[in-house]
N, C-alpha and C positions, 0 to 999 in steps of 0.2 A: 421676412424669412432670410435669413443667412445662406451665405454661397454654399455653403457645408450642407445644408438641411436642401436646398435646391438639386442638389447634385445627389444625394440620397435618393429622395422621391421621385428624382425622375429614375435612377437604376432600380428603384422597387417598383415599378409601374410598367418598367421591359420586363423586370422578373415574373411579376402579375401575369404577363401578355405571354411567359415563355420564351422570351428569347434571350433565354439564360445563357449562352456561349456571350454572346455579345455583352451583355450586362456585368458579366466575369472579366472579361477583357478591359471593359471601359474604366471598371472599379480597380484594375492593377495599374493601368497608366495611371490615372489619377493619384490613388497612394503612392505611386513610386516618385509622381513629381513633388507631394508632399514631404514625402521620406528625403529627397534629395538637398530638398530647404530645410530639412532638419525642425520640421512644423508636425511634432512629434503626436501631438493634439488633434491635428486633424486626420492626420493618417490613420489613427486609430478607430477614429469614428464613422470614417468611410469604411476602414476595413471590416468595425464590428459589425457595423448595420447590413454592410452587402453579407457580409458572412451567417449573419444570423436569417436572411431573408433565401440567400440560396438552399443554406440548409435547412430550412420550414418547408420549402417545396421541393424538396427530396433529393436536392443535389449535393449527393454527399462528396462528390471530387469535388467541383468547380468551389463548393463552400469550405470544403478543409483546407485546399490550399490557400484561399485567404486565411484561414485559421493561424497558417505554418506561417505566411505573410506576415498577418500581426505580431507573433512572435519576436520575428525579426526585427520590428519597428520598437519593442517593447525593450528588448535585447541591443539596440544603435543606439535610443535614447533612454537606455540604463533605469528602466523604470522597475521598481520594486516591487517586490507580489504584497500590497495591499490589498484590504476590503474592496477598494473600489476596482483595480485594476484584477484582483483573483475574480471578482463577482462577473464580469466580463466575460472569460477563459472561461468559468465552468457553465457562465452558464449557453457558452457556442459547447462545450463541449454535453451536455446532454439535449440538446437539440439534433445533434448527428442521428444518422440513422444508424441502425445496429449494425445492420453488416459493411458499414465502409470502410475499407483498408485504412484507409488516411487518419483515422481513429485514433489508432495505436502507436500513428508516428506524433499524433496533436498530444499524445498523452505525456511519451516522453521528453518531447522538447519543450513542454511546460515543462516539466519536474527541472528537467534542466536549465532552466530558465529560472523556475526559483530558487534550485538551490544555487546559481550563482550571482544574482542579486541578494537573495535573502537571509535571514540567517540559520537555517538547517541545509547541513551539508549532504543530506540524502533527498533534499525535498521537502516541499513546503507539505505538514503534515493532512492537510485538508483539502491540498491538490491527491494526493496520494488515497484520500478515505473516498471523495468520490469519485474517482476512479476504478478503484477496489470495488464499491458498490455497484457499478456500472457493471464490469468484468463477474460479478458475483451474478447479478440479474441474468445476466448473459449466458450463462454457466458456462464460464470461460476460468476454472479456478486456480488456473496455474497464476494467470495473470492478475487474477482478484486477490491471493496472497502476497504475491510482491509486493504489489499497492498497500493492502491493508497492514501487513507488519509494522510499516512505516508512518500509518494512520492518526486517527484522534483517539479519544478516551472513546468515542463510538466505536472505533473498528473491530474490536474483538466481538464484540456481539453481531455483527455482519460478517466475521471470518469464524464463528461458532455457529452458526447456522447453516453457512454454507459448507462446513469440514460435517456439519451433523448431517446433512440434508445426503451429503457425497457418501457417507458411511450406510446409512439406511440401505443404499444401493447392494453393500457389501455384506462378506459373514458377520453375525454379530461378534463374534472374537477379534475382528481388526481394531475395533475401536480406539485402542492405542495407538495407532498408528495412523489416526484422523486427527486426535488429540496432540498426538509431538507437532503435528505440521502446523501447529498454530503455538504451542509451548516452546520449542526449542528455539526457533526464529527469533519470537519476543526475546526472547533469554540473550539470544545474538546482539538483539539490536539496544543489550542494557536497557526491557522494560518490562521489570519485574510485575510491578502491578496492571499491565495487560495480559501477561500472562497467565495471574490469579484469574482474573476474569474472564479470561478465555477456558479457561479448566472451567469453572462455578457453571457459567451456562452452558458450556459444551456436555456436562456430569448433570446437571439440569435435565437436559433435554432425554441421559440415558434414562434419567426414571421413568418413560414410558413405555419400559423395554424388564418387565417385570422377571425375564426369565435368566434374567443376568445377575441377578443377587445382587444387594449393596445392605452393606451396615455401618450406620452410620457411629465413630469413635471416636469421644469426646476426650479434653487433656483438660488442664489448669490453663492450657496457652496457647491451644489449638483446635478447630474442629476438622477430622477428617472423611470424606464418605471413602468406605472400602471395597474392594469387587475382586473374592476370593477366586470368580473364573476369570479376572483379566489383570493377572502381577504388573503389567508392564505401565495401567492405566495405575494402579495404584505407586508403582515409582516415581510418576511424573507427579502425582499428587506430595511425596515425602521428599523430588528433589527442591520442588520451590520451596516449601518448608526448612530446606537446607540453607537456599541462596538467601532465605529472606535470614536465618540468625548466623549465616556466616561463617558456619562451623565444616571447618574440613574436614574432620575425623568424623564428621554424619555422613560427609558428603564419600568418601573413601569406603567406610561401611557398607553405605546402600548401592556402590555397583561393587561390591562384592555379595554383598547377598542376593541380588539381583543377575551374578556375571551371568547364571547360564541362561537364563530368557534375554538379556542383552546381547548372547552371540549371535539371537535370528534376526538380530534388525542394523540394519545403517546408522546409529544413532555415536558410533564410536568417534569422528572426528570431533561432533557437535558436543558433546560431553566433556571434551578434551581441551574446549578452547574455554566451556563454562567453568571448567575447573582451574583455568589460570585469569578468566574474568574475576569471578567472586570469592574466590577461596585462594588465590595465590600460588595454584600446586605449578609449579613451571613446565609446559612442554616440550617435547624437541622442535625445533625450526624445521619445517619444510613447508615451503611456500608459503599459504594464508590460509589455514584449515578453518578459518571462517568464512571464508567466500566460497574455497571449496564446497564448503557443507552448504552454503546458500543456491550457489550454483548448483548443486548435484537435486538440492530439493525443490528449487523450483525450474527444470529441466533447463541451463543455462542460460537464466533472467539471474545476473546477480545484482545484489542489491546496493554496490558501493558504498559500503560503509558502516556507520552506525547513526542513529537515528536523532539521536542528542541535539543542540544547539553547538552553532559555530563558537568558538572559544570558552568553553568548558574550562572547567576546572579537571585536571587527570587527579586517576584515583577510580572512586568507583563507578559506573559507565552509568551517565545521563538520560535520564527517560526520555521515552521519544514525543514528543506530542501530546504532553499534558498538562502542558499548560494555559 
């Protein structure tokens, strides 16, 4: 047995016995002399294993600050968010217990962590989906939308149930207004086809809501579901239809046909920055009315950016996570 594996099982056999303060103490001297010789390897594996053992018997301090530990270890020896090194991180991170503060700091200095080794500059998209997932279980959804916008090809179907689940609570006439908070984001973050998919299952789910009308209207080159008592769900439906062929003078059109059910909603900065994302219409400068609008919708969580991969090609905005 390895010094490494000796020095493990005897701090999982204090933690066994309860004498978790001690066990947490003896596991940070240790990594820190490891972290000091730059024996990057070891460090990590003290860290995960005390980390994963305090947090199994309910100690969500003493195990998240190893969590924030390893980070650091991960971040001095410049290690990248890999299968091997992500599978690590998420999986101390659904081990915590629900209500431990230190939670939501282990969340973001991962993200920060990968997007500054790896190559998305908002965040490695799969640190972000289970996160989002985690936050959505939770019913924590301010924070399970930040996460998921910036997700996998999974996240819209976990930010459509949770925006459906949050609406049922409400009048059935909001629905619009469950639907943009997973539509206009996507749009934010250049990812046109999460945001089909977040519409499809989120319009999905209203069919069991027979008293809301839908007709469904077929083209040459499109299919739409309509809902004569909710205009605003049917604009979100005809702006993607816009972003997807590109054409400004639809796009120009539909909030003017639209202007006066778009004067009861927030929806005017985010509209403002779509229409100089995908159609070219130029806006006036004042400040970043995309992070404005990210900021105001997910009550001062902004999301940094957009969702794409590090060194893109400019032009039209990068989808986030699906590849």
């Amino acid at each position: 047995m390895s010094k490494i594996q000796k020095t493990t099982q005897r701090q999982q056999e204090k933690i066994a016995e309860g004498q978790f303060y001690e066990a947490h103490q003896q596991l940070r001297v240790i990594a820190a002399r490891y972290t000091k010789a730059s024996n990057w390897a070891a460090a990590t594996d003290i860290l995960f294993s005390g980390a994963q053992s305090l947090l199994q018997a309910g100690q969500g301090g003493s195990g998240g600050d190893l969590c924030i530990f390893l980070l650091d270890v991960f971040n001095k020896g410049e290690v990248k968010p890999d299968a091997a090194s992500k599978g690590k991180l998420l999986s101390l991170l659904r081990a915590f217990p629900k209500d431990e503060p230190t939670r939501k700091k282990f969340v973001n200095e991962m993200v920060a962590w990968s997007a500054k080794w790896g190559e998305y500059p908002a965040g490695d998209p799969e640190i972000h989906h289970v996160a989002g997932s985690l936050y959505a279980e939770d019913l924590e959804p301010y924070d399970a939308e930040r996460h998921l916008i910036l997700g996998t090809k999974d996240s819209p179907e976990t930010l459509a149930s949770l925006e459906y689940a949050w609406y049922t609570a409400d009048d059935s006439h909001t629905a619009p207004l469950y639907a943009a908070r997973g539509i206009l984001p996507y749009l934010l973050a250049g990812n046109l086809r999460a945001a089909n998919k977040f519409l499809l299952l989120f319009t999905s789910q209203l069919g069991s809501k027979p008293q809301l009308g839908v007709q469904e209207v077929s083209t040459s080159s499109a299919d739409l579901r309509v809902y004569p008592s909710l205009p605003l769900l049917n604009f979100l439906g005809l702006l993607l239809l816009a972003v997807e062929r590109g054409e400004a003078g639809l796009f120009r059109q539909l909030k003017s046909h639209y202007a006066s059910h778009l004067k009861d909603v927030n929806w005017g900065d985010a509209l403002d920055q779509i229409g100089e994302m995908y159609f070219g219409i130029r806006m006036p400068r004042q400040g970043n009315p995309m992070m404005d609008m990210l900021g105001n919708m997910f009550m001062g969580g902004g999301l940094g950016g957009g969702g794409g991969k590090k060194g893109g090609k400019s032009g039209a905005p990068a989808a986030a996570g699906l590849d």
